[in-house]
Legacy VTK file of the C-alpha trace (Angstrom):
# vtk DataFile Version 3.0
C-alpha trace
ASCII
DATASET POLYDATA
POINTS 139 float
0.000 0.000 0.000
1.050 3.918 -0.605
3.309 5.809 2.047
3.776 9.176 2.395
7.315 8.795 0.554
5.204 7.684 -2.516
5.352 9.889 -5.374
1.670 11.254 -6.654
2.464 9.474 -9.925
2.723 6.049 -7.933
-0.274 6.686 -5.929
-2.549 7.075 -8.901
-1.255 3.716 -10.454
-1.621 1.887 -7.580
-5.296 3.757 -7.301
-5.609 2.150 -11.055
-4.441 -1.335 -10.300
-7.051 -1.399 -7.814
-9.805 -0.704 -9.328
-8.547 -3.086 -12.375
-9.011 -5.309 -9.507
-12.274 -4.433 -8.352
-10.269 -4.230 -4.804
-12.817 -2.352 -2.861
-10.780 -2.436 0.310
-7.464 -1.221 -1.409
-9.380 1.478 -3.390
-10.960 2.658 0.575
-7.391 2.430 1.685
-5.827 4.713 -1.111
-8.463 7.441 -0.644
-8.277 10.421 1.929
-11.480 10.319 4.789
-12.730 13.333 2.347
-12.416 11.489 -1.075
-14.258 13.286 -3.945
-14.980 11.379 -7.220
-16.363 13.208 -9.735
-17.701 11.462 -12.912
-17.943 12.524 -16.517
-21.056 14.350 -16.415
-19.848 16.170 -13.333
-21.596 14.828 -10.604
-19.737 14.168 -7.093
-19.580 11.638 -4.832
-18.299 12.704 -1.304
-16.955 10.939 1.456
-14.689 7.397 1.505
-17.534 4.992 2.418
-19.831 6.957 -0.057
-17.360 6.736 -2.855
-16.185 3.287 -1.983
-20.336 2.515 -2.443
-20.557 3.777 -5.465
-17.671 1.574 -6.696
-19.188 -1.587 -5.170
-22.624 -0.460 -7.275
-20.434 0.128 -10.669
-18.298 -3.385 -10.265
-21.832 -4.984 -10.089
-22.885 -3.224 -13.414
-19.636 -4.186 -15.078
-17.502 -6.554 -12.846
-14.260 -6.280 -15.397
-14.169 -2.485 -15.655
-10.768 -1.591 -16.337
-9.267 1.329 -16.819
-5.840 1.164 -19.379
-3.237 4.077 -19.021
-1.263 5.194 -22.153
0.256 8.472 -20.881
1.092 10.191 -17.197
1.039 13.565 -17.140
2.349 14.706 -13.018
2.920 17.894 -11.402
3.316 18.066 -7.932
0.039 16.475 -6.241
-1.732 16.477 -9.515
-1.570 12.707 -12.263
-3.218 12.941 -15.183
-3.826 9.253 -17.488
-4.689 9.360 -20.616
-5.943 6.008 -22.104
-9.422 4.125 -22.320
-11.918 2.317 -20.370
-13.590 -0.883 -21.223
-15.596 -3.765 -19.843
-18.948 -5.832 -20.205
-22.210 -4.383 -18.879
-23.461 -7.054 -16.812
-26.269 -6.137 -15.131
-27.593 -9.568 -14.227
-24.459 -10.741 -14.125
-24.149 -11.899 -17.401
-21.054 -11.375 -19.091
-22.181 -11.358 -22.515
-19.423 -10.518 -25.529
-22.345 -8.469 -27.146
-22.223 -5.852 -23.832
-18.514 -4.939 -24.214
-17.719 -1.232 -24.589
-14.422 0.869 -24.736
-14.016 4.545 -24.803
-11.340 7.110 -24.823
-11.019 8.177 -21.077
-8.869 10.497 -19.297
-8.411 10.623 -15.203
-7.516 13.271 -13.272
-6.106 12.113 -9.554
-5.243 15.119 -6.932
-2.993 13.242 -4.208
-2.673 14.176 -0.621
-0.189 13.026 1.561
0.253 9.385 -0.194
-3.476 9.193 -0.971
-6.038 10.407 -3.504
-8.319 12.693 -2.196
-9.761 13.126 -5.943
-10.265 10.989 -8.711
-12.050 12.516 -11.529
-12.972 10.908 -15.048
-13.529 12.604 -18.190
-15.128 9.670 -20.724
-17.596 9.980 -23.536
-20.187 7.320 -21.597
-22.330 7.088 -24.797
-21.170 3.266 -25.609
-22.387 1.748 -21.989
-25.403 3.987 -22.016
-26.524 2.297 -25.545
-26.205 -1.205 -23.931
-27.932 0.084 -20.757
-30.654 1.770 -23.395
-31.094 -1.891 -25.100
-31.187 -4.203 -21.677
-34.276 -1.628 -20.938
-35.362 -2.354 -24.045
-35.604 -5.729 -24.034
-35.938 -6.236 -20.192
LINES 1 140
139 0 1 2 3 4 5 6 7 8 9 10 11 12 13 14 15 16 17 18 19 20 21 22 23 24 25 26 27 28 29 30 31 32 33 34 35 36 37 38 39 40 41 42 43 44 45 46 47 48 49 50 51 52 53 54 55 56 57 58 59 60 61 62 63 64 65 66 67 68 69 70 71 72 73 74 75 76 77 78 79 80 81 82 83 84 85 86 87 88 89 90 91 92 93 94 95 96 97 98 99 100 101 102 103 104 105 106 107 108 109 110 111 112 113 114 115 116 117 118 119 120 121 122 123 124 125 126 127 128 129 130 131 132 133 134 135 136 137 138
């Protein structure tokens, strides 16, 4: 786990490995007490149990969400990742090959003393919101 002698850049890709994981407990342990994740429409989430929630609700939606990094951008207490996100809306939990997605992402990680205290994502979410559109469809 992250120490204070971390650098921000290692912080953040430990942050990623976990949730590549779908590690609830390491994500909760890499976030401040006052954790803010913000998602690509702009809403917040506040709080570590509240965030760590709302990442037990999205592993349930799509259990092999992963999040790939091509490029760290770091200055000071600030990481930015460039890459993509992908994995299988599962709902039910079926992991049907038809419910894959992928989209361009970028992440934005604000690291305080040896811990992320924000993780933002900025991802076009139109490609899970079709499958989500269709399971209501034919649900």
């Amino acid at each position: 786990m992250s120490s204070m002698t971390d650098s921000a850049e290692d912080v953040a890709r430990e942050f990623v490995q976990a949730i590549n994981r779908g590690d609830l407990d390491a994500l909760a342990q890499l976030m401040t007490p006052e954790h803010r994740f913000v998602d690509s429409l702009g809403t917040a989430a506040e709080g570590r149990d509240a965030v760590r929630a709302g990442w037990s609700q999205y592993f349930l939606l799509v259990p092999d969400y992963e999040v790939s990094v091509q490029e760290i951008l770091a200055e000071g207490p600030v990481v930015a990742m460039l890459g993509v996100a992908r994995g299988t809306y599962s709902p039910g939990g079926d992991m049907n090959p038809q419910n894959q997605w992928e989209t361009p992402a970028a992440f934005r990680a604000l690291i305080a003393n040896g811990k992320v205290a924000e993780w933002r994502v900025y991802a076009d979410n139109e490609p899970i919101r079709r499958l989500m559109r269709a399971a209501l469809k034919s649900g």
